[in-house]
N, C-alpha and C positions, 0 to 999 in steps of 0.2 A: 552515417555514423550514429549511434544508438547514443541517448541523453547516458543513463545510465548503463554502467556495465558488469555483469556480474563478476567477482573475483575468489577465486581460490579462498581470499583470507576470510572471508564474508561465511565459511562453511560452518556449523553447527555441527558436521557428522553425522546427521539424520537424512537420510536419503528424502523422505517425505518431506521434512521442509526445505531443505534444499531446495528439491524441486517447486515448490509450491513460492517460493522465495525466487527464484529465477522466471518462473511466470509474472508474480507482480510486475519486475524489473520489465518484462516485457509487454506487460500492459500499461505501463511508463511509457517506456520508448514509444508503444504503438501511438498514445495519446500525444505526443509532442510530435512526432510524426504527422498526425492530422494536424494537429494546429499550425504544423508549417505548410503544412497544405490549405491553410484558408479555413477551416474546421467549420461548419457552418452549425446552427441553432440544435439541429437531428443529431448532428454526428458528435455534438458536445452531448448532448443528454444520454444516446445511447455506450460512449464510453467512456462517462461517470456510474451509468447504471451496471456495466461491467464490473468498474474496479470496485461499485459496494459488492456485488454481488460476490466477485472474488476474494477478495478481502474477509468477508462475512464467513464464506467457507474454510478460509486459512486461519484462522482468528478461530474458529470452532476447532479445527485440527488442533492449534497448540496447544490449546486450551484445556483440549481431552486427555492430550500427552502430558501435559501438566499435573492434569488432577488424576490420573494413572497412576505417578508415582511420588502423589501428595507434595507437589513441590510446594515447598514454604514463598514465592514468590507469585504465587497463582491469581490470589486475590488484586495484587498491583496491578500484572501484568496484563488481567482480563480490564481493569479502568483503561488503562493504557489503549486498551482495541475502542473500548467506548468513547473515549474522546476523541478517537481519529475516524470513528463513526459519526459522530454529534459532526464535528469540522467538515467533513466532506459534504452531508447535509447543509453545514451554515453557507458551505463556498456554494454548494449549488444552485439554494436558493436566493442566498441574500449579495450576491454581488450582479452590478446593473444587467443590461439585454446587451451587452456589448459580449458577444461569444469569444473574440477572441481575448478579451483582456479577464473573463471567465478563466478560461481555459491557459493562460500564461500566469496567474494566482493561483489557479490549483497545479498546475508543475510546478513553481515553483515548492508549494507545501510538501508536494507527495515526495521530489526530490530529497529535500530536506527530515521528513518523518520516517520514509521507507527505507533510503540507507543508514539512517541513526537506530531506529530500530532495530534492524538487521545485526549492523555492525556493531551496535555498542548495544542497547538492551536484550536483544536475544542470546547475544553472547554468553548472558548473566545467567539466563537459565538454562544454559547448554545442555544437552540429556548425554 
């Protein structure tokens, strides 16, 4: 059963982030997925390097569509990616060698950032 799950209400009406929004939610699940599987030292670093990687891509998309059609929330909304950028970094490096208590500190975050995001500040700047 997947941690999180995408919902109908969670839609923007933009096909592209839609999409790009239901992937994260899936590289969620995929990462708590591994950590119930025992997630070892590799498999935490390689799918924290994912979700920046993906992230960084999506966070570039809004961002373009944002400033496309000069939305007055652009300037926030890009702080917004960079502190959930800075954070992933501080979880990555500054919590101890214990991988799994890693990796159940960053669910918990991404839980908490990725659907509030979604559902309540992307809401804000609906296109």
């Amino acid at each position: 059963m997947p941690l999180v799950q995408w919902n109908e209400s969670y839609s923007l009406k933009n096909a592209v982030l839609d999409t790009q929004h239901k992937k994260l939610f899936g590289i969620l699940n995929r990462l708590y997925d591994d950590a119930m599987d025992n997630v070892n030292e590799s498999a935490y670093e390689t799918a924290v390097g994912r979700l920046l990687f993906y992230t960084n891509y999506h966070f570039d998309t809004e961002e373009q569509i944002m400033g496309k059609c000069n939305h007055p929330f652009l300037y926030d909304h890009a702080q917004e990616h960079q502190s959930f950028t800075e954070k992933i970094g501080e979880l990555k490096n500054n919590i101890g060698h214990d991988s799994k208590e890693k990796t159940k500190v960053l669910i918990e975050f991404l839980v908490n950032w990725i659907v509030h995001h979604v559902v309540v500040e992307d809401h804000k700047i609906a296109y």
